[in-house]
Structures are given as structure tokens and as C-alpha cells.
C-alpha positions as CSV (number, residue, x, y, z in Angstrom):
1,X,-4.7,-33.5,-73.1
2,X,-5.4,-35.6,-70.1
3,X,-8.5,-37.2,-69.0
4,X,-10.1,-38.3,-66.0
5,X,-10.2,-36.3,-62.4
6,X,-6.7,-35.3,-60.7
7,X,-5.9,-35.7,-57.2
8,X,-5.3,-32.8,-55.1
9,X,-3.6,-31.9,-52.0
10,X,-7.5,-31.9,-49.4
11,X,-8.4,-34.9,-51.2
12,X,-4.9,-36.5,-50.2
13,X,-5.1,-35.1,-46.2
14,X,-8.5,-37.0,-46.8
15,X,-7.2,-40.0,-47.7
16,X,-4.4,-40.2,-45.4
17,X,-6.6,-39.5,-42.4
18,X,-9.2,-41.8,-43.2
19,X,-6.5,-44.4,-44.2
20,X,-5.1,-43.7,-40.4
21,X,-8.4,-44.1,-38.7
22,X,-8.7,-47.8,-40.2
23,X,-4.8,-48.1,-39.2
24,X,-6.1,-47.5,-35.8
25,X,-8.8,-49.3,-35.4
26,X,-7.1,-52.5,-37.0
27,X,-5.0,-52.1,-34.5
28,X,-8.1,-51.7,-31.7
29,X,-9.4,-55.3,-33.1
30,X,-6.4,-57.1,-33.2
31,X,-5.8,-55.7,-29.5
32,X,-8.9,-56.7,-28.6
33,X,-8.7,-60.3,-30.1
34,X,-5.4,-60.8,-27.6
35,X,-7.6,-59.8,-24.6
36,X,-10.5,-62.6,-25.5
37,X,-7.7,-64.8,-25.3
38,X,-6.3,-64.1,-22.3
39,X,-9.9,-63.4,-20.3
40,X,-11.3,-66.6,-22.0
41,X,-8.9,-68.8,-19.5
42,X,-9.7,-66.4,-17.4
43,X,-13.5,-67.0,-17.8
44,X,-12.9,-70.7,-17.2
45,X,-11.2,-70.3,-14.2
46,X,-14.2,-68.2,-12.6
47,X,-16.8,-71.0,-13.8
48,X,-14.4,-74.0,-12.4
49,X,-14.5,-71.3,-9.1
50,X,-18.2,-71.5,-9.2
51,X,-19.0,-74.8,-9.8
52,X,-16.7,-76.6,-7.2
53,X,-18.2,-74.1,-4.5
54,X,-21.8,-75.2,-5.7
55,X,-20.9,-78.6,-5.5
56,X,-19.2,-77.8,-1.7
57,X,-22.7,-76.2,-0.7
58,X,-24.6,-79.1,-2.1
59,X,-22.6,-81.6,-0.4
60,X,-22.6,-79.8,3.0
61,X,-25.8,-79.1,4.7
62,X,-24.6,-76.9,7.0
63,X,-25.2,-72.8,7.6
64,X,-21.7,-71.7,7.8
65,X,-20.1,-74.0,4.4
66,X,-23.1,-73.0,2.4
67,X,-22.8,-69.0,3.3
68,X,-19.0,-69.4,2.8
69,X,-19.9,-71.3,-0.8
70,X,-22.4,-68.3,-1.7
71,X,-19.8,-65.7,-0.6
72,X,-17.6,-67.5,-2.9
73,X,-19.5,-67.8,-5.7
74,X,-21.3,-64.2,-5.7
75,X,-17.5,-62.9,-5.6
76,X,-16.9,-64.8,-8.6
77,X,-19.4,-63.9,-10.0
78,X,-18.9,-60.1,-9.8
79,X,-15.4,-60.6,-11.2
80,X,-16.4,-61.7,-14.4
81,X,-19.7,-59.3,-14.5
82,X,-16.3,-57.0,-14.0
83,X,-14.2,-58.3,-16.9
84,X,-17.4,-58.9,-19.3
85,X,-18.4,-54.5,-18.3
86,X,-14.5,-53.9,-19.3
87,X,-14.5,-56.1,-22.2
88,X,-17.7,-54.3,-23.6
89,X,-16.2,-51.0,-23.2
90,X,-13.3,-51.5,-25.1
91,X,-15.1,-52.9,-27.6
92,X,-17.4,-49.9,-28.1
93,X,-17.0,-46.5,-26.9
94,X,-17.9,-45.2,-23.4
95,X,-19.8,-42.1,-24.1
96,X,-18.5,-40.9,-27.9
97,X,-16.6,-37.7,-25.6
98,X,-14.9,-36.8,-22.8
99,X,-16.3,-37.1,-19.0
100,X,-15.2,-36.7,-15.8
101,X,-13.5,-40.4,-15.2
102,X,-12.0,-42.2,-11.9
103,X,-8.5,-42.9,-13.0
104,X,-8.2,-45.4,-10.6
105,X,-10.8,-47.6,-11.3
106,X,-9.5,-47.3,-15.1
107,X,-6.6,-48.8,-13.8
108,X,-7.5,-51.2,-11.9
109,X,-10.1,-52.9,-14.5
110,X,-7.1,-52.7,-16.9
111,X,-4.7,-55.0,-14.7
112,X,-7.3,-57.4,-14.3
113,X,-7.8,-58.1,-17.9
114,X,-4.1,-58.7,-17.3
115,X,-3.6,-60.3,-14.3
116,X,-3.2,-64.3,-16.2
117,X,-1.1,-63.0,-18.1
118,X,1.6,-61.1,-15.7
119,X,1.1,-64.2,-13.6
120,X,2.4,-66.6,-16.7
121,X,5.1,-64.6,-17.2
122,X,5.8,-64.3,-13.6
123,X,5.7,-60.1,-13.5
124,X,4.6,-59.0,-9.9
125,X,2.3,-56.1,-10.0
126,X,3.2,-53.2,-7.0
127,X,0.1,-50.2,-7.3
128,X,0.6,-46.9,-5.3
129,X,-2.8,-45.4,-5.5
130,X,-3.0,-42.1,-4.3
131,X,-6.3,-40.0,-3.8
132,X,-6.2,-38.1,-7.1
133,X,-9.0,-35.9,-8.9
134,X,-11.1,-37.2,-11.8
135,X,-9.6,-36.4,-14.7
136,X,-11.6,-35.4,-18.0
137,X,-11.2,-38.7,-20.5
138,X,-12.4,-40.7,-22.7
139,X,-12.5,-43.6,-21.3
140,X,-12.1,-46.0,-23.8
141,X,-9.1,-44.1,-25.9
142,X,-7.0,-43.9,-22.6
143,X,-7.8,-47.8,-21.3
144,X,-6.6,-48.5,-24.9
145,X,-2.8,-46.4,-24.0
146,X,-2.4,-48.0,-20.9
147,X,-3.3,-51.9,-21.7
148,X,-0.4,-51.3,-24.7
149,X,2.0,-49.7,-21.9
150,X,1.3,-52.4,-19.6
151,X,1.6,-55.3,-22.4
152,X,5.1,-53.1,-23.8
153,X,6.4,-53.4,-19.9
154,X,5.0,-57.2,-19.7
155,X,7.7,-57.6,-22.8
156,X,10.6,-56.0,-21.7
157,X,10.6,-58.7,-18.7
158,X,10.1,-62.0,-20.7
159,X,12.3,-63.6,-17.5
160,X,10.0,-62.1,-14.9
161,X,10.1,-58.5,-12.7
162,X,8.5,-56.2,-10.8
163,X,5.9,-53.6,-12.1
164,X,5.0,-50.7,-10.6
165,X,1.5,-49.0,-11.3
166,X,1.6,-45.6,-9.8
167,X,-1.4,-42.7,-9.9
168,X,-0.1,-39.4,-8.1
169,X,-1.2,-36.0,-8.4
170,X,1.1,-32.9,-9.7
171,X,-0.1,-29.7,-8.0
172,X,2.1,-27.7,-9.4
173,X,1.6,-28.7,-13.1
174,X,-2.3,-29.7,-12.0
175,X,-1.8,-33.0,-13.7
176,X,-3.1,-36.1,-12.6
177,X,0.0,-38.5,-13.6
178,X,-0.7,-42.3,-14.5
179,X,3.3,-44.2,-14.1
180,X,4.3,-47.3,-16.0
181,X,7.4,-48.6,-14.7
182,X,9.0,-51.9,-15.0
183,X,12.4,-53.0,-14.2
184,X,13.3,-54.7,-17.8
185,X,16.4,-54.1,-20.1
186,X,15.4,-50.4,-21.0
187,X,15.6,-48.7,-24.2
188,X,19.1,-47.4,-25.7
189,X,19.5,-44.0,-25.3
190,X,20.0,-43.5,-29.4
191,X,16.7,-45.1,-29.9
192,X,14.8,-43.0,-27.1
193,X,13.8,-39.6,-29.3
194,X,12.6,-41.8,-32.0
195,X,10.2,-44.3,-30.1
196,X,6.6,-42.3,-30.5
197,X,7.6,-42.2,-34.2
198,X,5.1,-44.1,-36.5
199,X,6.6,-47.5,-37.9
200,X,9.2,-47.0,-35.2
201,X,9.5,-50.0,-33.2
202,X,12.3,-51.3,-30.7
203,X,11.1,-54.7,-31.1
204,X,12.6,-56.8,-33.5
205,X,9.2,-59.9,-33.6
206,X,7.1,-61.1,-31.9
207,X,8.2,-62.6,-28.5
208,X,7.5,-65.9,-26.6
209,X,3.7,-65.0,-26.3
210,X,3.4,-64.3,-30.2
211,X,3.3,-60.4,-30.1
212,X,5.3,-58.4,-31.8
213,X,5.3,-54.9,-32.7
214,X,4.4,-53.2,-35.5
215,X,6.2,-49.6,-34.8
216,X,2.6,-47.9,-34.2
217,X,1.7,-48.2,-30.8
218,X,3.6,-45.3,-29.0
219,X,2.9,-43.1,-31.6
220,X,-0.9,-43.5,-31.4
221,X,-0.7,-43.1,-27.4
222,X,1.0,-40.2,-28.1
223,X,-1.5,-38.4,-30.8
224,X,-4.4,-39.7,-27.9
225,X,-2.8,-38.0,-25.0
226,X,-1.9,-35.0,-26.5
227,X,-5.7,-35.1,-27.5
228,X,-6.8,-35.0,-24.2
229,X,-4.3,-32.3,-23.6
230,X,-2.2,-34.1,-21.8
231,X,1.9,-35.1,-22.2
232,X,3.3,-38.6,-22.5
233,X,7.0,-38.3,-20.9
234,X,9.5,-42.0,-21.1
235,X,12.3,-42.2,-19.2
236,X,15.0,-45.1,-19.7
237,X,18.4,-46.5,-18.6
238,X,19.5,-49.7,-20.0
239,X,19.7,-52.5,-18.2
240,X,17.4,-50.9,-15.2
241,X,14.2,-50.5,-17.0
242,X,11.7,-48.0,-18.3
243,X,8.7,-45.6,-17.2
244,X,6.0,-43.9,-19.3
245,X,4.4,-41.2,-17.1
246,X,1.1,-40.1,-18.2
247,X,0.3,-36.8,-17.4
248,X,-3.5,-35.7,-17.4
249,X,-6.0,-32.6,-16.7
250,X,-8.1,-33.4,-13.9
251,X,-11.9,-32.8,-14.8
252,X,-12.4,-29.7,-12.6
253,X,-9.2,-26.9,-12.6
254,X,-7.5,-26.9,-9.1
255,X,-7.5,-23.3,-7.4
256,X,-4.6,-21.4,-6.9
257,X,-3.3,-20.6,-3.8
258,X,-3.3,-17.3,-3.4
259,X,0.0,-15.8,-2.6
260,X,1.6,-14.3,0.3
261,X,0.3,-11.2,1.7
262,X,2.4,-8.4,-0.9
263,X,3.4,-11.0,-3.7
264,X,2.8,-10.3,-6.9
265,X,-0.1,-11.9,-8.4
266,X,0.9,-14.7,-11.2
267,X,-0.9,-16.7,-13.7
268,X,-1.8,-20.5,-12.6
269,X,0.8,-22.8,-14.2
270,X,0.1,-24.8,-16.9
271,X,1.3,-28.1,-17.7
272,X,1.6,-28.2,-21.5
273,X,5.4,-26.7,-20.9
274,X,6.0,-28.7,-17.2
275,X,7.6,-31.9,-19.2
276,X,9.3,-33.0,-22.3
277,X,8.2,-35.6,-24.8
278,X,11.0,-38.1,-24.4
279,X,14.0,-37.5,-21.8
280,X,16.7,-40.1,-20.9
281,X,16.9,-41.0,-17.6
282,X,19.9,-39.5,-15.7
């Protein structure tokens, strides 16, 4: 006769889920760690900024080079206030929930953090900004997708390229959409279904900055954005590079036109159907 407790199938999904959460936030710390890296330089550079503009407005008496050294060194100053607020919030969350968010400003604070680094690697940054609704986030989930699309694109150029950063809204799927597109060598059209698999990776180690993959970064941007009831879509051609289009609900619903005098009335589209996980590029 056996002894002792026996494991059963809730005390397994138990497991597994807690087991997952720790995968994740592993993977939060060790994502974090990489950014004090880069915004330490980044740090040093603003103090260097501000202390050779003090020493200009010590040295020079005059009105015009000491308002031009305070200009400069209140700017400087705000940046890193910026990059400390951004830091913080990736650290810990937001809000705990959901609120209304501006996408763009997400965005924004996100390249920053990056901005050394695409410079090092000589990755020029093009942002198409358009006026877009708030969309209903959290915050801190969805800076953590982007940053590892960003860092994924950074990769796929280790000679250099152009980035494109582009926030657009869908009426007709009433999505705000978030694009990630660079111009590196793409992923092969065999691999593309399986990349938001866990474990999956299309790296094969860590590159010339030390970062590697580990197979479970697309598949927890996925399980986040379908969270927020949104739909992550890829699209890839080898050798001509790769876009991740993020496609969110804006915080208040948009109102339907109303149709043409006589039409039939229809229900308001919804986006959960508007586009596929993963398509190739044609």
C-alpha cells in the first residue's frame, strides 16, 4: 500500500503556473539588469553634460552663456529624471491594472532607454507618429513587449540598418497598431509559425553584445497581448527584414458610422478575427 500524498492534475496546473510566473519574472530581472547597463553610460554622459556646462557658466560672467549653460543643464537634467521615471516603472508595476495609456509616450520613453545602444550598433531609428487614441494597458507588461521587439530588431542588424517605429490607427478593426520593423536578414519562412512557441528561438547564442535567446521571449509577448485583448501579427521575407505589428484596443470604443440612408444596420467590427497570428510576408 503506498504512503505519503499523491499529486493530482489542479495541484500540477498549480505548479506549472506558479513555475511560469517565476519563468517570467526571471526573465523581467535579467531584462532589467541589461537596461542598467546601458542607461548607466547613459547616466554618465548626462552628468559629464552637466558638469562641463556648469563649469562654462562659472567661467563666463555673462547673461547670455550662463542662460544658455542653465538651458543646458535643466534639459539634462529632465532627461535623466526621464530615464530614472522609466527605469522605476519597469521595475515595479504602474498601477497593478489596466488604464487608459498614451501609446506614444510609451514608445518614446522605450527608445530612449535604447538610444546608446542603437547608436553603438549604428541602427537609425525613423518614428511615424500618428495621432492615435489611448489605448487600455498596462503599462509596464506592454513597455516590457516592445523593449524585447526593439532589442530582437537591434539583433537582426548586427552590421547596422534602419528602424522603423510606427503608431497608426485601424478604424476599421478599431485597433491602435504599434509596428516594429527593421530591415535585417528576416526569418525563414519554415521557422515563421513556430516563433511565439515557448523554447522556440531563432537565435543560435548570444551575439556581439552578449545576448542571446532563450526561446521565451515571443511567446510571453504573445500570452501579454492577447491579455490585453489585443493580436501580435510578424511578417517576414528573408534577406529584407521583419515587422511585428501590435494591434491594441483603444481605451474608449470608437463609434460607428452610421450607414447610408436604407443600408442595413450591421454589428461594429471586431478585431479579434481582423489578423492572423503569424503570416509570411508576400
Amino acid at each position: 500500500m503506498a504512503h505519503g500524498g499523491s499529486t493530482n492534475g489542479p495541484d500540477l496546473q498549480e505548479q506549472v503556473a506558479l513555475l511560469k510566473e517565476q519563468l517570467h519574472e526571471a526573465q523581467k530581472q535579467a531584462a532589467l539588469g541589461q537596461l542598467v547597463g546601458t542607461t548607466t553610460h547613459e547616466f554618465n554622459n548626462i552628468l559629464m553634460t552637466i558638469i562641463n556646462w556648469a563649469k562654462q557658466g562659472l567661467r563666463h560672467g555673462d547673461k547670455p552663456t550662463r542662460e544658455k549653460a542653465f538651458n543646458k543643464i535643466l534639459s539634462a537634467g529632465n532627461r535623466a529624471a526621464r530615464i530614472t521615471k522609466t527605469v522605476l516603472g519597469l521595475a515595479r508595476n504602474r498601477s497593478g491594472g489596466k488604464e487608459p495609456t498614451d501609446l506614444v509616450t510609451l514608445v518614446q520613453d522605450s527608445l530612449m532607454l535604447l538610444e546608446r545602444e542603437m547608436n553603438k550598433y549604428r541602427v537609425a531609428v525613423d518614428k511615424h507618429f500618428q495621432e492615435v487614441p489611448e489605448v487600455m494597458i498596462d503599462g509596464n507588461q506592454i513597455q516590457q513587449v516592445l523593449l524585447n521587439l526593439l532589442i530582437n530588431a537591434r539583433q537582426a542588424m548586427p552590421r547596422g540598418g534602419r528602424l522603423i517605429v510606427k503608431i497608426s490607427y485601424d478604424r476599421a478593426a478599431d485597433t491602435v497598431d504599434l509596428m516594429v520593423r527593421d530591415n535585417g536578414c528576416g526569418i525563414p519562412p519554415e521557422k515563421l509559425p513556430r516563433i511565439f512557441d515557448a523554447y522556440f528561438s531563432t537565435k543560435s547564442g548570444p551575439d556581439a553584445s552578449g545576448k542571446g535567446g532563450t526561446g521565451l521571449g515571443l511567446s510571453m509577448c504573445r500570452e501579454i497581448i492577447e491579455a490585453h485583448n489585443g493580436r501580435i501579427r510578424v511578417d517576414s521575407t528573408v534577406g529584407k527584414g521583419t515587422a511585428f505589428t501590435l494591434k491594441l484596443p483603444p481605451a474608449v470604443k470608437a463609434a460607428p458610422k452610421p450607414p447610408p440612408l436604407g443600408a442595413p444596420l450591421m454589428p461594429h467590427p471586431g478585431f479579434a478575427s481582423q489578423m492572423p497570428t503569424a503570416t509570411p510576408a508576400q
